[in-house]
C-alpha positions as CSV (number, residue, x, y, z in Angstrom):
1,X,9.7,10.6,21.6
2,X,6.8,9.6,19.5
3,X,2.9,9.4,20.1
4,X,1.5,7.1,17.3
5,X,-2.2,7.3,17.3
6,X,-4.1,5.2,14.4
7,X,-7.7,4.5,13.5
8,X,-7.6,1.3,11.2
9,X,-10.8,-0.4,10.3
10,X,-9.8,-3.9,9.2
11,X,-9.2,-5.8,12.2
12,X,-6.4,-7.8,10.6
13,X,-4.6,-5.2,9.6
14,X,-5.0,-3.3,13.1
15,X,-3.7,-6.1,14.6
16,X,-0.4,-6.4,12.5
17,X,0.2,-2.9,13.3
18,X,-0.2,-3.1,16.9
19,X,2.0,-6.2,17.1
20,X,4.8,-4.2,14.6
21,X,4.5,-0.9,17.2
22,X,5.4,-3.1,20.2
23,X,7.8,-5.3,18.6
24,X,9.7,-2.1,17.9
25,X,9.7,-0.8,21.4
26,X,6.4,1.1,21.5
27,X,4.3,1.1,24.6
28,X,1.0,0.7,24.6
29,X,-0.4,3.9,26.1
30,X,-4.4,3.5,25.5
31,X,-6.2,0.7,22.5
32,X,-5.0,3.1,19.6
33,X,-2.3,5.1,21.1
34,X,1.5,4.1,21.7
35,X,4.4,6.2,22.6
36,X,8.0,5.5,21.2
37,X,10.8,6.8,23.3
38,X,13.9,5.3,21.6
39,X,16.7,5.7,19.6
40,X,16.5,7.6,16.2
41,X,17.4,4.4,14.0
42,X,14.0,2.7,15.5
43,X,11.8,5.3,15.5
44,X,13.3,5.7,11.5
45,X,12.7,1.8,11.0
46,X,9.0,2.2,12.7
47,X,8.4,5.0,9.7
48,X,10.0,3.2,6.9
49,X,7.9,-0.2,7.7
50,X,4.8,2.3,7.8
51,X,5.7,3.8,4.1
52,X,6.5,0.3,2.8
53,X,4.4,-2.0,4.0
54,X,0.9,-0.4,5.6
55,X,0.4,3.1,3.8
56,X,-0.6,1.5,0.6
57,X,-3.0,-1.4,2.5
58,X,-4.7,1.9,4.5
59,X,-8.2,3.0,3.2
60,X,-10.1,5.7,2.8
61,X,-11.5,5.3,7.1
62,X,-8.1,4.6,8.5
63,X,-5.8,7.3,9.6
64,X,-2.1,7.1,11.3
65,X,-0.8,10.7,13.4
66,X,2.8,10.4,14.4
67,X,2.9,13.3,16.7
68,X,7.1,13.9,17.2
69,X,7.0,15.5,20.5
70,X,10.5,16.2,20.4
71,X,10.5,18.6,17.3
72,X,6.7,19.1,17.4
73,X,5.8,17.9,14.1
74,X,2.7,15.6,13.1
75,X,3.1,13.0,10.4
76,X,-0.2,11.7,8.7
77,X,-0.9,8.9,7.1
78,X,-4.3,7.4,5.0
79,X,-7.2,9.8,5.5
80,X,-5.2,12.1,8.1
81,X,-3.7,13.5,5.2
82,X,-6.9,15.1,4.2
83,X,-7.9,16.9,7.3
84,X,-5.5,20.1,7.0
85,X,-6.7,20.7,3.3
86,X,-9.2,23.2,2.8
87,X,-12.9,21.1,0.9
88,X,-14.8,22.5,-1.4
89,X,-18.9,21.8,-0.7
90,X,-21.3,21.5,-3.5
């Protein structure tokens, strides 16, 4: 099972998201979180479709988490990436 939880600030592209999550399955658990219980070849599409065709449009104030609760991973996406990285301050 998946948790996709995403922060996206163009309401356009939001939307598109949303409506890609639930036509592949994903149930709408609160506004910006969904959970994915389904087979592997879905949950595989849901992450290529992410790669090809949102990662690029995200900016620098979106994020996606894919939290795999099955093999307790967290994939991230647009300015998630950044938050496990240690910043420098000057």
């Amino acid at each position: 099972m998946l948790i996709i939880s995403y922060d996206i600030s163009s309401t356009k592209l939001r939307t598109k998201f949303a409506k890609m999550l639930t036509k592949n399955g994903a149930i709408r658990l609160q506004y910006s979180v969904y959970e994915v219980n389904n087979t592997g070849r879905i949950l595989d599409n849901i992450r290529l479709k992410i790669n090809t065709f949102y990662s690029d449009k995200f900016t620098k104030d979106d994020s996606v988490m894919i939290f795999n609760t099955n093999s307790e991973t967290i994939e991230k996406y647009g300015n998630a990436i950044h938050r496990d990285k240690d910043m420098l301050f000057f």
